[in-house]
N, C-alpha and C positions, 0 to 999 in steps of 0.2 A: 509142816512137820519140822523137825530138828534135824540137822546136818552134822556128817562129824566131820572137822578138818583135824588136819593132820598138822603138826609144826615142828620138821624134821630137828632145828635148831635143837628145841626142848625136848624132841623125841617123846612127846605127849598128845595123846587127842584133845581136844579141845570139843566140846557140843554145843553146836550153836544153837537158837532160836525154840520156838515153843510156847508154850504158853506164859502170860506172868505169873509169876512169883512172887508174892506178898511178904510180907515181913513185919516182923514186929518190932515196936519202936526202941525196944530194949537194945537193937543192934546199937542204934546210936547213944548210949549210955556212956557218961565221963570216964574215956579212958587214961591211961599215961600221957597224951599228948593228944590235949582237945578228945574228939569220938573217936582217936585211931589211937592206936597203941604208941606208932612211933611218926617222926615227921615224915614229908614226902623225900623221895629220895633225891639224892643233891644233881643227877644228871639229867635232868627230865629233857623231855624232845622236842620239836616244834618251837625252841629256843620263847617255850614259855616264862613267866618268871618267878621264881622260886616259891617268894615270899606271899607273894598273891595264892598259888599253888597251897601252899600248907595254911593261910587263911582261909581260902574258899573249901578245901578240903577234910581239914582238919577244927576247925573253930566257926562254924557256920553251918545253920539249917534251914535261911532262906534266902539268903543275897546269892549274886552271879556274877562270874567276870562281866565285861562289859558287853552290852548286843555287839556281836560284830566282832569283838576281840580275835577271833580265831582269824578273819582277813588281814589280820596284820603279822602272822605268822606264817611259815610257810606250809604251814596243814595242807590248804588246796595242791600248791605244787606238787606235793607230796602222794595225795589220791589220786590225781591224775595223772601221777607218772609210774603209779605202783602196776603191773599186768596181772592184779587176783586182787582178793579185799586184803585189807591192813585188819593187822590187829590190835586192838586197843587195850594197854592193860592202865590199870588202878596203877596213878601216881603214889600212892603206898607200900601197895603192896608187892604191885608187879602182876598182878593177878591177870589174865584174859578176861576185860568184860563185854567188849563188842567187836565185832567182827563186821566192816562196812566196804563199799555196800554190797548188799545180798539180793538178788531179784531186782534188782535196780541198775543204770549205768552208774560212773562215776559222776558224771554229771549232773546226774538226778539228785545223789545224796548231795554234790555241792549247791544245786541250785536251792533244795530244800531247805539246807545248813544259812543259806544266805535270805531266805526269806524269813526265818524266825531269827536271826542271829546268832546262832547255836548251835552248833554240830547236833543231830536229828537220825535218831536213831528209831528202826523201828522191834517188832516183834520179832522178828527173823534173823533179826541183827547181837541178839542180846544172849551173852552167857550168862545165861539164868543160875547157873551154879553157884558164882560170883556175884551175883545182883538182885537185890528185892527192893521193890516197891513199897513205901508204907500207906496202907489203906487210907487213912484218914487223911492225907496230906497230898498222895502224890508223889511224895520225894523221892527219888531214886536213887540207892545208896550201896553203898558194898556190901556183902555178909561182914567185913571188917573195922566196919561206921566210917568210912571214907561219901562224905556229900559228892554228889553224882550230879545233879540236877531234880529235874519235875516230868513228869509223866505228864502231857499236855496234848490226851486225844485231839484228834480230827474225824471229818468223816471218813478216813482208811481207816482209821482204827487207832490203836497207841504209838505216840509219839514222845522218844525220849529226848527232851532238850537238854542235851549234856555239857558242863564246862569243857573246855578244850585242857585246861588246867588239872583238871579233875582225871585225864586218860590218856596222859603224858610221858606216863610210867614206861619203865620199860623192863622185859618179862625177866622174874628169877624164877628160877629153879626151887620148887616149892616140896 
């Protein structure tokens, strides 16, 4: 079932996890800049890099940073020194889209993250509020046409291989 955390910061709930969420492809429709209204925001985290960030994000509906890209950031250091899960918002918009890990240790989501190349998100993991799926593709995208990744089941079930670029944002006040 879905969880609600709390993030006193923003003094807002957040609902995590739950079923997928579908979407229609219209989300990704030509906005102001590429499928998102505006570019990604200029301080992003995980000392990702910008210009990549608002290509993959913003102007792209199948390519990926690179396998692996997020090991060269300090993401891992990061999860594993955090004491509750991180929260990931939309390099756009700031939004909450995942919340990791959940029913997992840290080490599980890192080891995960490093067997597909991808930060590895699961159903448990995902503000669905923020986030849908497009049926025919797979893609994993924001309610705000920010490119997320691909929904890339396993035998657990849904798996979302997410840019590291793509949830680097950091939260506004909405």
């Amino acid at each position: 079932g879905a969880s609600l955390l709390l993030f006193p910061r923003l003094g807002q709930a957040v609902d995590v996890g739950g079923k997928i969420r579908y979407g229609e492809e219209s989300i990704m429709a030509p906005k102001e800049h590429g499928t998102s209204a505006k570019p990604v925001q200029s301080d992003l985290l995980y000392d990702v890099n910008n210009k990549l960030a608002d290509k993959i994000c913003n102007f792209n509906r199948h390519f990926a940073e690179m396998g692996g890209y997020f090991q060269s950031t300090p993401f891992e250091e990061k999860v594993m020194e955090a004491k509750s899960p991180i929260t990931f918002y939309d390099s756009v918009s700031g939004k909450p889209l995942f919340v990791a890990p959940i029913n997992r240790s840290p080490e599980d989501f890192i080891q995960e993250s490093k067997i597909h190349g991808w930060p590895s998100f699961r159903d448990e993991e995902v503000v669905w509020e923020n986030v849908r799926v497009l049926k025919n593709s797979g893609e994993t995208v924001s309610v705000d046409g920010t490119h997320l990744g691909h929904n890339l089941p396993d035998r657990k079930g849904n798996r979302y291989c997410i840019n590291l670029v793509s949830i680097a944002g950091k939260p506004t006040a909405s």
